[in-house]
N, C-alpha and C positions, 0 to 999 in steps of 0.2 A: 409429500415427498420428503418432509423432516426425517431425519436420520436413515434415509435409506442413500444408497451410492447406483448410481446409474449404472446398466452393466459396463464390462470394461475392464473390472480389476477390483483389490479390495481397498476396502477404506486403509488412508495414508494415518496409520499412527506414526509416533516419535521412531522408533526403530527404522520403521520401511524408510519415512523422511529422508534422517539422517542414511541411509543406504544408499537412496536414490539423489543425494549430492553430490554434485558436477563443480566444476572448478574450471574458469577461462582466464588464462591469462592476457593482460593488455596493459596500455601505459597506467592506468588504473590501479592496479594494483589484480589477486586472484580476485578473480568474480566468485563466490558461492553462487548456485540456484539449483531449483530441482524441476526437471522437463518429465512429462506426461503425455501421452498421447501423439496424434498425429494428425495432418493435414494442414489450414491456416492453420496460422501460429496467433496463440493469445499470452498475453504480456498483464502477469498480477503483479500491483506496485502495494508493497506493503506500509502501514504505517508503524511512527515512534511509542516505545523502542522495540519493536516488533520486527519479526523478519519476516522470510517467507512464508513458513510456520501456518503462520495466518490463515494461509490459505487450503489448508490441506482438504478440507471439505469440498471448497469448489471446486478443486483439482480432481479429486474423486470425480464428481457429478457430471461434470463439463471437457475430461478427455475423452469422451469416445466423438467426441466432437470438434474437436480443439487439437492442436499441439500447443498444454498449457505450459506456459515458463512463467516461474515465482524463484525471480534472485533477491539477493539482501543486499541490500544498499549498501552504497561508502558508510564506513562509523559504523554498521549494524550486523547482528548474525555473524556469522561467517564467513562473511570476507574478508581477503586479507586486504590491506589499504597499503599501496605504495608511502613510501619516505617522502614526508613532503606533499602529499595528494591532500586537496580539498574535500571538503563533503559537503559545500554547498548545491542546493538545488538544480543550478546550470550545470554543474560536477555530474549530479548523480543524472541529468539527462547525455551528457557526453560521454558517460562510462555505459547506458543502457545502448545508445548505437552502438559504440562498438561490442559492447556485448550481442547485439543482434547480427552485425557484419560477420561478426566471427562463429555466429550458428549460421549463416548462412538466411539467416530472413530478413524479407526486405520490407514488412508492413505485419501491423498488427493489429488487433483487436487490445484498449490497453481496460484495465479493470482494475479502479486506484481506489484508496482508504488512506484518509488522514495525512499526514506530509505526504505521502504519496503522491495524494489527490494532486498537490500542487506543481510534483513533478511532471505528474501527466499533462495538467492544462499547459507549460511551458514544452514539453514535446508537440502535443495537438495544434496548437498554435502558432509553434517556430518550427517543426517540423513534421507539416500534415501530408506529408508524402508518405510518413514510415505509420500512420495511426488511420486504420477503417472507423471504424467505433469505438468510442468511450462510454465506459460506465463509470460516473463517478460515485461515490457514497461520501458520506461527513470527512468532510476537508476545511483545506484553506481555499480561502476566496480572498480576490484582491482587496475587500473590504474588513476582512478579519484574519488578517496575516502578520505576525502570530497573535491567535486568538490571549484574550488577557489571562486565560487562567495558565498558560505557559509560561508565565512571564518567570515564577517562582524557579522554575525548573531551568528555565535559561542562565538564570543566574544563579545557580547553585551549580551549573555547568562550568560556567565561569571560573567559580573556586574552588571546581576541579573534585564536588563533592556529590554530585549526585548520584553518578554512578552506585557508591559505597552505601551513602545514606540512604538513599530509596532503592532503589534493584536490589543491592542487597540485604536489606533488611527483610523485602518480600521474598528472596532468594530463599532467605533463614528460615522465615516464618509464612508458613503456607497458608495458613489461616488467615495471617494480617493481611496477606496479599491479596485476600479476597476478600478483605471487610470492605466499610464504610469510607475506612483511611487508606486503604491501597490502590492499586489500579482496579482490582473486580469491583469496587464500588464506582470509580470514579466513569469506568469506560463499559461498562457489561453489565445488563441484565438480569442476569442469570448468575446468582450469587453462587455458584458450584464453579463460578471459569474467573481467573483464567485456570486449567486442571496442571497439577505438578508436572505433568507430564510439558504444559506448553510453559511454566513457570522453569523449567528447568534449561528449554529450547531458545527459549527466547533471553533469559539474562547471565545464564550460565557463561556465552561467549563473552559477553561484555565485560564478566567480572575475573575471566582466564586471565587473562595480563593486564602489563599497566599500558602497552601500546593502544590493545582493543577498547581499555578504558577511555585513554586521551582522547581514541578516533571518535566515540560516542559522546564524549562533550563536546568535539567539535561538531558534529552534525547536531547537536542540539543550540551549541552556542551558533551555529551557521544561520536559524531560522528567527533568528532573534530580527533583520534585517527583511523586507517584505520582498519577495524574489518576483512575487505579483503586480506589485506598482507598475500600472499603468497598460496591464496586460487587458483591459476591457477592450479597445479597438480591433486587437488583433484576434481574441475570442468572436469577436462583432461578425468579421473577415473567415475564420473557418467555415471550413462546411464538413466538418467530421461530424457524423450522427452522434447526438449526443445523450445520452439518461444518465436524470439524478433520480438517486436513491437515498431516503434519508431518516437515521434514527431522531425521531421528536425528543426523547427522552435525553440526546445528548447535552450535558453541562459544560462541554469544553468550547464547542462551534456555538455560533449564531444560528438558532431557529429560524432565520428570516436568510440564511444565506440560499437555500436550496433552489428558492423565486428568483433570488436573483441573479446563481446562474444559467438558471431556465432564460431571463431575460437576453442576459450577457451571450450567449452558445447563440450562434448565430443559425445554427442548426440542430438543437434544440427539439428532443423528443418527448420531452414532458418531465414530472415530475412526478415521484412515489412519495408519500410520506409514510413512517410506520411505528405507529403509535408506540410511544415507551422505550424502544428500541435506541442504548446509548452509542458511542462512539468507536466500538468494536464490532458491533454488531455481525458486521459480513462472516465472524469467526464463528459468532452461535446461531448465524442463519444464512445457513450457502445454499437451501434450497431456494433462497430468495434471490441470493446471484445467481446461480444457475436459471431460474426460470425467467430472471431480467435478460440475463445475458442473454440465452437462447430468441426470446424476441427479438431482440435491438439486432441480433447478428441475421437473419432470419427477414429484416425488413428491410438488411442492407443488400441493394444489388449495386453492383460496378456497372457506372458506363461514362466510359473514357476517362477512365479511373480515378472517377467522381462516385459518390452515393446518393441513390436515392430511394424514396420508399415504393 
């Protein structure tokens, strides 16, 4: 299924993306996202500093199936962020309901990457009314939150330099952004990504103003604080069907996390591991979400609007 698009529509390059964004207003500030398809609705949470972007691939694969929605977090992409708005974790789960109140859905399927991940486990958790299944891929977990190699990044948030020194340097230099020293080394496989085209998608917003700059330290200085402490009992207490997915090759997460929250997910579908495969992964392989996703949702049936297999 590599590089082919389910039928449905054509593959979402940067053009079509950027076409097909939507804009919600709420006390949030404007929401960016882009919607796909139709019937249940599925909820992709993208990771730092990434937007929805991310996901173009699985959106392809997975709307003839899905009504897929891939918005951009507080601090990231395309949204506009209110005067004064948070971009902490609990934020970006407060800003996702009402983003869903305001399309009119009331439950999702949610499919997270990397800060993401830990936004989803705090919706599944505090609010498993609005979440059928989760797919999680390399994240935070309550025990590596935030993982040490963020630590740099957090604090050059701090001094208000990250932004400029790293996005935009790989912004400049398209090559560097895909070395050894950039994000394509540090997060992707596939020493050809991230491609200019998502290099442009993805940090360009950030480095438009100094507002979208500010709001992107803050969401980076936000995860500095573990938003997961003590989230084990109530993971314990779900019954959202749950799949991890998980690149081996990633340097950023704990290898050892993926077990443990196969342990933690108190409903708990197993675990994939996939050899090599670093911390972007879901971006150079959506046939492998899509064909996760498609089981997990596939083994979920309602009854008394509970799931079981």
């Amino acid at each position: 299924m590599a590089g082919e698009v389910a039928p449905g529509g054509a593959a979402l390059d940067a053009a079509a993306f950027h076409g097909a964004r939507r804009y919600v207003a709420t006390r949030f500030g404007s929401i960016a996202y882009v919607e796909r398809g139709s019937g249940p609705a599925a909820l992709f949470l993208h990771g730092f500093p990434l937007n929805g972007f991310q996901w173009r691939g699985a959106l392809d694969r997975l709307s003839p199936y899905r009504r897929c929605i891939a918005p951009d977090f507080l601090g990231m992409g395309y949204t506009q962020v209110a005067e004064g708005q948070s971009c902490t974790p609990e934020a970006q789960v407060d800003m996702l309901l009402a983003l869903l109140d305001a399309l009119s859905v009331s439950s999702v399927d949610v499919v997270a990457n990397d800060s993401g991940g830990a936004v989803a486990q705090l919706l599944a958790a505090r609010h498993r009314d609005h979440v059928r299944t989760l797919l999680l891929t390399n994240c935070d977990t309550e025990h590596d939150s935030p993982p040490p190699a963020l630590l740099p990044v957090i604090q050059l948030a701090k001094e208000g330099r990250f932004v400029d020194e790293w996005l935009g340097r790989w912004h400049a230099d398209r090559a560097l952004a895909r070395s050894s020293e950039g994000i394509g080394g540090m997060c992707y496989a596939d020493p050809a990504q991230p491609t200019d085209e998502a290099i442009d998608t993805y940090f360009g917003p950030l480095l438009s103003t100094q507002q979208r700059t500010d709001n992107a330290h803050a969401y980076a200085v936000a995860l500095e604080r573990n938003a997961l402490a003590g989230i084990g009992p109530e993971l314990r207490r779900c019954r959202v069907p749950t799949r991890i997915v998980w690149g081996m090759g990633d340097t950023i997460f704990s290898t050892k996390s993926p077990r443990r929250l196969d342990h933690e997910f108190g409903h708990s579908r197993g675990v994939r591991l996939l050899k090599g495969s670093k911390l972007f992964w879901p971006e150079e392989r959506p046939d492998v979400i899509a064909e996760e996703a498609q089981r997990l949702w596939n083994a979920w049936i309602p009854t008394n609007g509970r799931g079981s297999r």
